[in-house]
C-alpha positions as CSV (number, residue, x, y, z in Angstrom):
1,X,-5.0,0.0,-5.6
2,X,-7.3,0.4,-2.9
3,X,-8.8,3.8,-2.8
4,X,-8.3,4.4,1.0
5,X,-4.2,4.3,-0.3
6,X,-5.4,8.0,-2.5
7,X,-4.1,10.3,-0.1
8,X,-1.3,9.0,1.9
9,X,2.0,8.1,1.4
10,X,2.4,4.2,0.6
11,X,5.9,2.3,0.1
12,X,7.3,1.7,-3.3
13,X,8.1,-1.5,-3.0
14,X,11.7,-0.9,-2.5
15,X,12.5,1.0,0.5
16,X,13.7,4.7,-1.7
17,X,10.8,6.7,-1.1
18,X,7.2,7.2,-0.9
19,X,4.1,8.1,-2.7
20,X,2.5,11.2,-2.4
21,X,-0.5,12.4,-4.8
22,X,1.7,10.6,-7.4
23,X,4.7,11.6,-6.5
24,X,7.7,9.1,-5.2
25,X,9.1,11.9,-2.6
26,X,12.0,11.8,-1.8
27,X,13.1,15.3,-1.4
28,X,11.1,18.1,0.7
29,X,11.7,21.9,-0.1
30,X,10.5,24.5,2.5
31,X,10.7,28.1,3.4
32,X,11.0,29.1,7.0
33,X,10.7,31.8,9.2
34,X,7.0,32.2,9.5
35,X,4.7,31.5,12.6
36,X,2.5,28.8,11.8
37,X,-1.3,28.0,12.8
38,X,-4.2,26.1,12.5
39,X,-5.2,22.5,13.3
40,X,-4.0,18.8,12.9
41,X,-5.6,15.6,13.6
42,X,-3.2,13.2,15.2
43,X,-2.7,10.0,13.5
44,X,-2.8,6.2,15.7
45,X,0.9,5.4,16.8
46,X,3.5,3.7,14.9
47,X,4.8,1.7,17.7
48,X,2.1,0.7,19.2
49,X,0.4,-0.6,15.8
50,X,3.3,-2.6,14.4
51,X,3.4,-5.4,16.8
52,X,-0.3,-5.5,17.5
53,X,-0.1,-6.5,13.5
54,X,2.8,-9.1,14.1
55,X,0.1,-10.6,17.2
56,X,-2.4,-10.6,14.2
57,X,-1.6,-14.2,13.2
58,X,-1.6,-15.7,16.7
59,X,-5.3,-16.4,15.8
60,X,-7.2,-17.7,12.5
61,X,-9.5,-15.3,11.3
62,X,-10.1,-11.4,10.0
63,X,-9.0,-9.2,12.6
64,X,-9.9,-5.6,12.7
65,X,-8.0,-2.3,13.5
66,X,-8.6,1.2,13.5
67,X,-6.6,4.1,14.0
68,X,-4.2,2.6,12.0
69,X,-1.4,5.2,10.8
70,X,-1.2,5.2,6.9
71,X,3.0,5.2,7.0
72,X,5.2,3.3,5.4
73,X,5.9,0.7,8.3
74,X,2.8,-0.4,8.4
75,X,2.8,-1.4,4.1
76,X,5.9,-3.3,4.6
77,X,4.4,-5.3,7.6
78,X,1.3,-5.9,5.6
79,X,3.4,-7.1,2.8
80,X,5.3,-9.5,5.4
81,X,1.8,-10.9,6.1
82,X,1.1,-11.5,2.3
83,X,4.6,-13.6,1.9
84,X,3.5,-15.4,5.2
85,X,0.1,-16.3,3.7
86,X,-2.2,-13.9,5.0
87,X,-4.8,-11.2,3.5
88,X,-4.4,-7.8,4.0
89,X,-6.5,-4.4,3.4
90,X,-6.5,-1.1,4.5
91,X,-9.4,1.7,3.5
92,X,-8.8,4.9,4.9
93,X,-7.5,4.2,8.6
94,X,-8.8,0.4,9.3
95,X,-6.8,-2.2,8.4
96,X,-8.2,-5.9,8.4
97,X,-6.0,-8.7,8.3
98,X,-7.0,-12.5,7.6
99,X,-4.8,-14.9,9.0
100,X,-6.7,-17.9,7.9
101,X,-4.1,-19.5,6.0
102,X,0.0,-19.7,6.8
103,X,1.3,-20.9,4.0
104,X,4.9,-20.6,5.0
105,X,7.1,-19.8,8.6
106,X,10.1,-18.0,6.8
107,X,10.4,-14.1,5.7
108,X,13.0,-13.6,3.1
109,X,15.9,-10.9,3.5
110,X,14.7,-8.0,1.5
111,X,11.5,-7.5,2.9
112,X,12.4,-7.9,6.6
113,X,15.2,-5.5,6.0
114,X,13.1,-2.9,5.2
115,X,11.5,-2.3,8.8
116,X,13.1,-3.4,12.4
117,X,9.5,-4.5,13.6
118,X,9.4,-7.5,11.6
119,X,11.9,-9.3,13.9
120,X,8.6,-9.5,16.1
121,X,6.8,-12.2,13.5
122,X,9.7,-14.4,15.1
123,X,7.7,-14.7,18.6
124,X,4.2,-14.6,16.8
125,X,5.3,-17.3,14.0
126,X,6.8,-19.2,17.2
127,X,3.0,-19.4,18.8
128,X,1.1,-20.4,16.0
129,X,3.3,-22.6,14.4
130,X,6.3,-23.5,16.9
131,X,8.9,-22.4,13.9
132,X,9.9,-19.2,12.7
133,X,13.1,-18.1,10.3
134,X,13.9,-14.6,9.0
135,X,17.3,-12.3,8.5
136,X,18.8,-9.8,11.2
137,X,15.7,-7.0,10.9
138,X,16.5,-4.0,9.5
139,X,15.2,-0.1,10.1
140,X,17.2,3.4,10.7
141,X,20.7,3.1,11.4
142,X,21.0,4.8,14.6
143,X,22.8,2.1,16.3
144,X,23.4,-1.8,16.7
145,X,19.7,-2.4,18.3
146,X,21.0,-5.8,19.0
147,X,18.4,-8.8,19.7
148,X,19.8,-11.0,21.7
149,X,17.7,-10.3,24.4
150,X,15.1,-11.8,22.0
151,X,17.3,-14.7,21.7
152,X,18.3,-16.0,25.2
153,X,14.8,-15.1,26.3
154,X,13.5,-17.7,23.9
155,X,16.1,-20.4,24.9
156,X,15.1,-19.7,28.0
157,X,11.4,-21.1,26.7
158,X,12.7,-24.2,24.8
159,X,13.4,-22.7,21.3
160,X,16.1,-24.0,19.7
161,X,18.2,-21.7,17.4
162,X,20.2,-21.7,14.8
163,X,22.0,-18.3,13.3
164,X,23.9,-19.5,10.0
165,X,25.2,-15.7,8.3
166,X,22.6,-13.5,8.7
167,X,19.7,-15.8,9.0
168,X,18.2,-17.0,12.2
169,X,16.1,-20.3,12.2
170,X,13.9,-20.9,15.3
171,X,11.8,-23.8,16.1
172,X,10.7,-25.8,19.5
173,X,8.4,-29.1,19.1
174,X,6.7,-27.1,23.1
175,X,6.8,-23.8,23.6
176,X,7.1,-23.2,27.8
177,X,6.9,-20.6,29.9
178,X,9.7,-19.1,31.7
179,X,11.1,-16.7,34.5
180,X,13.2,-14.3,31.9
181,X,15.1,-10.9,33.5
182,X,16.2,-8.2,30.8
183,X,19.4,-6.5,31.3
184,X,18.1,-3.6,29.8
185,X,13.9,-2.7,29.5
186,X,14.0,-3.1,25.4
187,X,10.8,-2.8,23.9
188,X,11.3,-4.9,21.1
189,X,12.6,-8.0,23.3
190,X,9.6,-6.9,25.7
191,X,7.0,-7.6,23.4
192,X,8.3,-10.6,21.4
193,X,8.7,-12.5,24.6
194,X,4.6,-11.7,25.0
195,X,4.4,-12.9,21.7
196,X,6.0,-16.0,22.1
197,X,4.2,-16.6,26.0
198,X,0.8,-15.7,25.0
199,X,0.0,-19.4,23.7
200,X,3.0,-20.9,25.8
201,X,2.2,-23.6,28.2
202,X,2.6,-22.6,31.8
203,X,3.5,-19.4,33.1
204,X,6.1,-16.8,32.1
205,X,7.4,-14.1,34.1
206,X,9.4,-10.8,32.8
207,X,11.2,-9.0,34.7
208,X,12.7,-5.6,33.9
209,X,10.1,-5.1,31.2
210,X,9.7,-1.9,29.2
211,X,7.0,0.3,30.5
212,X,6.1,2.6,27.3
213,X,2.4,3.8,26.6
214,X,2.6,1.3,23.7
215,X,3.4,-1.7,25.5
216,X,-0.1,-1.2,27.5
217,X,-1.7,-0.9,24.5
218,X,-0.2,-3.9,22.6
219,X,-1.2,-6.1,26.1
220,X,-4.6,-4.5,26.0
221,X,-5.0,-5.4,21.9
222,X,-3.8,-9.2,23.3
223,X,-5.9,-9.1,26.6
224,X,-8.8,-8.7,24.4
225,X,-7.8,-11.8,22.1
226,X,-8.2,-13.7,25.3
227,X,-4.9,-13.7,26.0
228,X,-3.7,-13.6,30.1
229,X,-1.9,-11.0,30.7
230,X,-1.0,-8.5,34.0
231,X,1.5,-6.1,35.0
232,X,1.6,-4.4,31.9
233,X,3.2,-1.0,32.5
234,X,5.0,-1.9,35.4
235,X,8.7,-3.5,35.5
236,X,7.4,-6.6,36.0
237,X,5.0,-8.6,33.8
238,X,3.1,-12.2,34.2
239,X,1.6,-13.9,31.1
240,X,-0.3,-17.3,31.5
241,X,-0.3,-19.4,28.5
242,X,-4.0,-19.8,26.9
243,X,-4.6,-22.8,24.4
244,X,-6.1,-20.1,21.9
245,X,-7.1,-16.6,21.4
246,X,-9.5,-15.1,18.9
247,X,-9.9,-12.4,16.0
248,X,-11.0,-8.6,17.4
249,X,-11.4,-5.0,16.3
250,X,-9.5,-3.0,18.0
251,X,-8.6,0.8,17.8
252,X,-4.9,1.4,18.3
253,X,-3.9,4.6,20.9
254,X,-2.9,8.0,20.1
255,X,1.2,8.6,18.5
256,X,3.0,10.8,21.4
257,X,5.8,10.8,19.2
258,X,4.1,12.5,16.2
259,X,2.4,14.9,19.0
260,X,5.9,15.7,20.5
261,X,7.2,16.1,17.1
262,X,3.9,18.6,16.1
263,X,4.1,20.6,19.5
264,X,8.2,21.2,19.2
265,X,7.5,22.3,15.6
266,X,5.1,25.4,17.0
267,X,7.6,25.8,19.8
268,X,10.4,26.4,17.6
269,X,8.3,28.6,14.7
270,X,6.0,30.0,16.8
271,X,2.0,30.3,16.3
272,X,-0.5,28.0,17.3
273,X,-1.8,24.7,16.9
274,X,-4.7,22.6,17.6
275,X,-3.8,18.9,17.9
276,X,-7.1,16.7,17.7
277,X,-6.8,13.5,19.9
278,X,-8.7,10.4,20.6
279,X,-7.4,10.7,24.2
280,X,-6.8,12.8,27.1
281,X,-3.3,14.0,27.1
282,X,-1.1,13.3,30.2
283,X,1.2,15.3,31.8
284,X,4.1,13.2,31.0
285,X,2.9,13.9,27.4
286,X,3.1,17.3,27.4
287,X,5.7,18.2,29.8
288,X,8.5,18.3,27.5
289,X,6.4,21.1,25.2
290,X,5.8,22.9,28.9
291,X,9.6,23.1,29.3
292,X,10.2,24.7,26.0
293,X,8.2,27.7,27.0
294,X,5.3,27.2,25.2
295,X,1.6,27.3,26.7
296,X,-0.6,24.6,27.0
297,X,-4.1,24.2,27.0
298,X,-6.0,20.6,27.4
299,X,-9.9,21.0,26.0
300,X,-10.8,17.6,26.7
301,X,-9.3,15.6,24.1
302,X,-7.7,18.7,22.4
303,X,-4.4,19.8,23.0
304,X,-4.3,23.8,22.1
305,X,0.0,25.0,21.9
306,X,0.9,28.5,21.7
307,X,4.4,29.8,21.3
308,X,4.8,33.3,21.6
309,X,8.4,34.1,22.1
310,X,11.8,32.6,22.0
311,X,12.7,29.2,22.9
312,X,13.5,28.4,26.6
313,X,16.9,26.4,27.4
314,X,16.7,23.4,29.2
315,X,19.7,22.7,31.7
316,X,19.9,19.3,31.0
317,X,18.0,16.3,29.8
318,X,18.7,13.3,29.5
319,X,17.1,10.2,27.4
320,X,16.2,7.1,29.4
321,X,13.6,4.2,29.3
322,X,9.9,5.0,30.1
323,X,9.1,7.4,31.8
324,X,12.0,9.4,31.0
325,X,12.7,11.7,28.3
326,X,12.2,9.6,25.0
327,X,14.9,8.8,22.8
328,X,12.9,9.8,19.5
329,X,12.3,13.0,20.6
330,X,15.7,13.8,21.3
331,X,17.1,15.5,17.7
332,X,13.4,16.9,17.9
333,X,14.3,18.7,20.5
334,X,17.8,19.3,20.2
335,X,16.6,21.2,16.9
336,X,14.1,23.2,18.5
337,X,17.1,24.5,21.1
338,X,19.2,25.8,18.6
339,X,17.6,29.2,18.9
340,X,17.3,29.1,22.4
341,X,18.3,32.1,24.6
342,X,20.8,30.2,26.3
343,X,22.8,27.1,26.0
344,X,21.3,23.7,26.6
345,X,22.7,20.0,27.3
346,X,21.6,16.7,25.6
347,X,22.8,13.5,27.0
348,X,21.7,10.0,24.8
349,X,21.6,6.5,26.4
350,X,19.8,4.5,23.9
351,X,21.1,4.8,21.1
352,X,25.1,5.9,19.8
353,X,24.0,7.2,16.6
354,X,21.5,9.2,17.6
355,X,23.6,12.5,16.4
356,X,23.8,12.4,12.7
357,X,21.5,15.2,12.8
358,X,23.7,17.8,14.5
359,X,26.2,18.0,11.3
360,X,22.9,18.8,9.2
361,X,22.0,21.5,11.8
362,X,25.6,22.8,11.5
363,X,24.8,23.7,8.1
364,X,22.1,25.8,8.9
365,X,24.2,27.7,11.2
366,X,23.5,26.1,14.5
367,X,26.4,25.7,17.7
368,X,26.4,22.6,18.7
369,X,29.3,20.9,20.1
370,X,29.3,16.9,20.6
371,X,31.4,15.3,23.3
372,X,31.0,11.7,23.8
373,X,27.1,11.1,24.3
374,X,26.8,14.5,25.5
375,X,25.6,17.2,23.0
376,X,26.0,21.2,24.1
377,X,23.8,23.9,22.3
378,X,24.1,27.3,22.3
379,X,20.8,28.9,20.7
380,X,21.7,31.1,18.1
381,X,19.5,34.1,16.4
382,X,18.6,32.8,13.6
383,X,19.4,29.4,10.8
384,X,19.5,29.8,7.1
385,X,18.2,27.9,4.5
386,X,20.5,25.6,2.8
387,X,20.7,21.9,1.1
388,X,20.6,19.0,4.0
389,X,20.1,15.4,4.1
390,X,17.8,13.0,6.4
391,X,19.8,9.9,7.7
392,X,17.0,8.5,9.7
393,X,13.4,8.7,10.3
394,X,13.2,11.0,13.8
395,X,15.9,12.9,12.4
396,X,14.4,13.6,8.9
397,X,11.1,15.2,11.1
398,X,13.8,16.9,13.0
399,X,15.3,19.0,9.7
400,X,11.9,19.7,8.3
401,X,11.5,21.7,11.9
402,X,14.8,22.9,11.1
403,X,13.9,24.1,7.6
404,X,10.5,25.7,8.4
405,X,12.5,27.3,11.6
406,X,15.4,29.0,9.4
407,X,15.3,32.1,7.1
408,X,14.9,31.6,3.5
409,X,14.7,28.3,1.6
410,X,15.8,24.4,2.7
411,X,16.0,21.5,0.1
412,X,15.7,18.1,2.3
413,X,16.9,15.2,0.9
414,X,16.9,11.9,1.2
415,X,13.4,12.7,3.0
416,X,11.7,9.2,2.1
417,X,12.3,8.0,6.0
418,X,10.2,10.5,6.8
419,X,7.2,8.3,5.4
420,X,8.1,5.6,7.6
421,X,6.9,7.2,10.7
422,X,4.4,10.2,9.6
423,X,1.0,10.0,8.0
424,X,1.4,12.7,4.9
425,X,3.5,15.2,6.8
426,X,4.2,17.8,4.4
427,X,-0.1,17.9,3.6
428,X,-0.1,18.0,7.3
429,X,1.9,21.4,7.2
430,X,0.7,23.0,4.5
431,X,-2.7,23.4,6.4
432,X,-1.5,25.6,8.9
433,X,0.4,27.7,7.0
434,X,3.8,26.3,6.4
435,X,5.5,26.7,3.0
436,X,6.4,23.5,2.2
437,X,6.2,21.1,-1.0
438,X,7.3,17.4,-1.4
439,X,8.6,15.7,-4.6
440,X,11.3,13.5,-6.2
441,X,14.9,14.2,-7.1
């Protein structure tokens, strides 16, 4: 085992849980009701990193990045790479990847299953080798996350496909550019079509593109292969086809999703907390914290977040493509607003199963009320402790808030999606203060 994997969580091989200090976790225990404080370094981002390692093999060659969140996403990608041929390592928060050698162009079922990102090796397999093949990804069940924008964008580019049962077989002898228009911004079908255009010949427009933070990074990561890229973070984006790009190091941007999920943690405990960034924080970043109640302070790349007194509703708030309010953060916050003073409205657009957590909240004593893809909460005094399950990644961060927010003790279980996402979480929590303790059932 590499010593950089010593203090993090790494997969088991298997998808049911992760490693902690020895420990396959799988179930968090926590006692609430405590203001917390102190500081937290925020780990590289999750969605930005996966498809910058999926680009990794559109070169030969070792190529280098930092920042790289220790989560278990990231191991199952790098074990993707091994079955494809390639060399993998990560010490500490810098992963190297040597793409020399492809020894094959098809991913079998149980390891693509275990992450949704690896349905982005079918546009990076595509440009270095004109043939890719893998099973329906797989991921969090919080809806159908259907790809076939992926799939008609690469017709559209002269891929042939073939879908026999769950497998899909791709291959084209001349990989074109095209003029492509989503029907809806997806990110993943944003960033496989760049995948698959970066070493197309000719020139491929997007239209309707997904705007997110991470997609101008991932573009950045490819801009400095040598790929030909413009527009990224706008609606529209142009890539002309290069014959080849080249190996880099690169350090991958900041997770908002993890800082959204810290910040609504101290807004719904209370205390304060230091979150230690490698950039400057925008105000889109922040703004969600700001309407919560608590007070902000940027100290150049510092973000300090008090919380003083009892969460503020929000009116209404709805999740929507960037810049809008992000769909991961919505159980985040919906969690936090449970002890509002007042009674808030939720509305989700992404994704229809989004609200598994609201039955686990229930338990703890929570109102909520679900109508449609509307969700009503009217902030209560207090939650109590009691035994809850995780059902997906962004809601198993949501119910350790939950827990550390409610009197008295909470067992989480099923807590291994957690890992997927967050770089040693409970550790994480335990240095400011929280009581909180992670091990297996």
């Amino acid at each position: 085992m590499n010593p950089g994997y010593a203090l993090f969580g790494l997969p088991n091989g298997n998808g049911m849980g992760f490693v902690e200090r020895g420990v396959r976790v799988t179930v968090i225990e926590m006692e609430g009701g405590c203001p917390l404080h102190g500081e937290i370094v925020l780990q590289g981002s999750k969605n930005a990193v996966l498809p910058m390692i999926a680009a990794s093999i559109l070169c030969t060659g070792v190529t280098v990045i930092h920042n790289c969140p220790v989560i278990d996403d990231v191991k199952c990608m790098m074990k993707l790479l091994r079955k494809l041929g390639c060399r993998t390592e990560l010490t500490g928060h810098t992963l190297s990847i040597d793409t020399t050698d492809i020894i094959q162009e098809t991913l079998e079922e149980n390891a693509v299953k275990e992450v949704r990102a690896s349905v982005l090796f079918m546009g990076s397999l595509l440009g270095r080798t004109g043939s890719a093949g893998l099973c329906f990804p797989g991921g969090c069940s919080i809806g159908k996350r259907p790809i076939n924008y992926h799939l008609d964008a690469f017709e559209k580019m002269g891929i042939d496909i073939n879908i026999m049962d769950e497998q899909i077989n791709c291959k084209t002898a001349k990989l074109c550019g095209a003029k492509i228009t989503l029907d809806f911004p997806s990110v993943g079908a944003t960033e496989n079509i760049i995948l698959a255009a970066v070493l197309a010949k000719g020139v491929t427009q997007i239209k309707n593109t997904a705007r997110e933070p991470e997609i101008v990074d991932f573009c950045r990561f490819l801009r400095n292969m040598g790929a030909r890229i413009y527009g990224a973070g706008t609606k529209n984006i142009v890539i002309y086809g290069v014959k080849k790009l080249h190996p880099i190091e690169y350090t991958v941007c900041d997770d908002r999703i993890a800082m959204a999920t810290y910040g609504l943690l101290i807004a719904g405990t209370g205390g304060n907390l230091v979150l230690h960034t490698k950039e400057r924080q925008t105000e889109n970043d922040i703004r969600i914290l700001a309407c919560t109640g608590c007070r902000l302070c940027v100290k150049n790349t510092a973000l300090i977040i008090k919380q003083k007194k009892r969460v503020r509703p929000v009116d209404f708030i709805k999740t929507s493509p960037y810049p809008g309010f992000p769909t991961d953060v919505q159980s985040l916050l919906m969690t936090v607003l449970t002890k509002a003073d007042g009674k808030s409205i939720l509305e989700e657009n992404i994704f229809e199963n989004r609200y598994h957590t609201v039955s686990e909240l229930i338990k703890l004593g929570a109102n909520i009320k679900v109508k449609g893809n509307r969700v009503t909460i009217y902030g209560v005094g207090e939650l109590r402790g009691k035994n809850i399950r995780a059902n997906d990644l962004r809601g198993g961060a949501a119910l350790v808030i939950a827990g550390l927010m409610a009197e008295g003790q909470t067992k989480l279980e099923h807590a291994k999606y957690i890992a997927r996402g967050y770089e040693d979480m409970t550790d994480k929590l335990q240095n400011i203060g929280a009581k909180i303790k992670s091990g297996s059932e």
